[in-house]
N, C-alpha and C positions, 0 to 999 in steps of 0.2 A: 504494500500500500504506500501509494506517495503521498510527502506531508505537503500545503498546501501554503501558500508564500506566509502567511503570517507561524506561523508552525517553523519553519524553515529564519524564520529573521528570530523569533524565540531561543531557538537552540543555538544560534548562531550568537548571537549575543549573552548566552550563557558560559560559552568556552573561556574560563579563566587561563589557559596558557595557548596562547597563539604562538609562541615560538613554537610546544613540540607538535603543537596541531600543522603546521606546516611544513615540518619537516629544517625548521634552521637551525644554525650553527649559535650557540650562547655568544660565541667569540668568533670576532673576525681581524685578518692580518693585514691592513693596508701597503701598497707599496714595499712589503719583506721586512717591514722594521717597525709600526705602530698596530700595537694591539687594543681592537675597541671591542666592550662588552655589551651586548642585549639585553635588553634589559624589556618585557613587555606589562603595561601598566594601562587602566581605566580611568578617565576623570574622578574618579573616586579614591583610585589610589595613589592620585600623583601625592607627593608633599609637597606642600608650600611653596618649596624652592625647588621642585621638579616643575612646577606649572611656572614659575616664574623663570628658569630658562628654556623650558619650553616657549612661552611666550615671548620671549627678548631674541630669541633665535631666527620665530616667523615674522617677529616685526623688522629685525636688523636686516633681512633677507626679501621683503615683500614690500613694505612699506611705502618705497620709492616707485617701485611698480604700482600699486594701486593710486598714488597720487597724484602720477603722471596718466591716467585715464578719467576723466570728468565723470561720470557714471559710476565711477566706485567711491573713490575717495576714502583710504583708512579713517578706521575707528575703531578706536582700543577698545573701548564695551562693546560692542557689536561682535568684534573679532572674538575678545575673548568669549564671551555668551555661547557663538560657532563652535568654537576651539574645543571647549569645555564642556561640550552637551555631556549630561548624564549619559547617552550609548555609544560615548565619545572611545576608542580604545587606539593606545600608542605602545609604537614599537620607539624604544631610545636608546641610541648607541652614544655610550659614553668610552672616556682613556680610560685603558686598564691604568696605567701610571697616574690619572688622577681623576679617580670617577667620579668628582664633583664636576666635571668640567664635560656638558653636553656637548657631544660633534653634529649630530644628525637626529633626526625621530621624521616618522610617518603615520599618519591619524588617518583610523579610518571609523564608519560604523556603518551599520546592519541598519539597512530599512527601508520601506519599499517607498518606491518614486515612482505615481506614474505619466 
C-alpha cells in the first residue's frame, strides 16, 4: 500500500538523523588537508549560537544579492522567520580544528507545494 503525500511529508519530517538516512560521511576532507564535521540539526535544535552563525553566514553570502534586485530587498525578520520554520532541518559542516567556527550548512524541509 502506498502512503499518500501528507503521510509521506509526516515520516519525512520525523527522520531525526538525515546524515545516516542518506547514506553520508560524518566527516569530510577538503583539498587533502582541512577536515570538516556534519553535523545535522532542526530549528529546534540549533543553539543560540548555531542559528546565529547560521544566520550571519546566509546574510554575509546573500545579502548583496537580494538588495541589488528591487522585488526582494533583505530583511533580517522575514529571513530569519524562513530560515527558522519549525520543519526547518540543516545539515552544518563545521572545522574539525575549531568547531565553533561554521564553513557551510544546507536547509531544507518536507512539504507539499502545489
Amino acid at each position: 500500500e502506498s502512503l499518500d503525500e501528507t503521510e509521506l511529508i509526516k515520516y519525512a519530517n520525523s527522520i531525526t538523523d538525515y546524515i545516516a538516512v542518506c547514506g553520508l560521511s560524518p566527516s569530510l576532507l577538503v583539498d587533502g588537508q582541512h577536515q570538516l564535521l556534519l553535523s545535522c540539526k532542526t530549528s529546534h535544535t540549533l543553539s543560540p549560537s548555531e542559528k546565529s552563525m547560521v544566520f550571519d553566514l546566509l546574510k554575509n553570502n546573500m545579502k548583496d544579492s537580494y538588495d541589488a534586485e528591487p522585488q526582494w530587498k533583505w530583511n533580517d525578520a522575514e529571513k530569519s522567520s524562513e530560515l527558522f520554520h519549525k520543519n526547518s532541518k540543516f545539515l552544518l559542516y563545521f572545522e574539525s580544528e575549531n568547531p565553533h567556527n561554521l564553513v557551510a550548512f544546507s536547509t531544507f524541509r518536507f512539504e507539499w507545494d502545489d
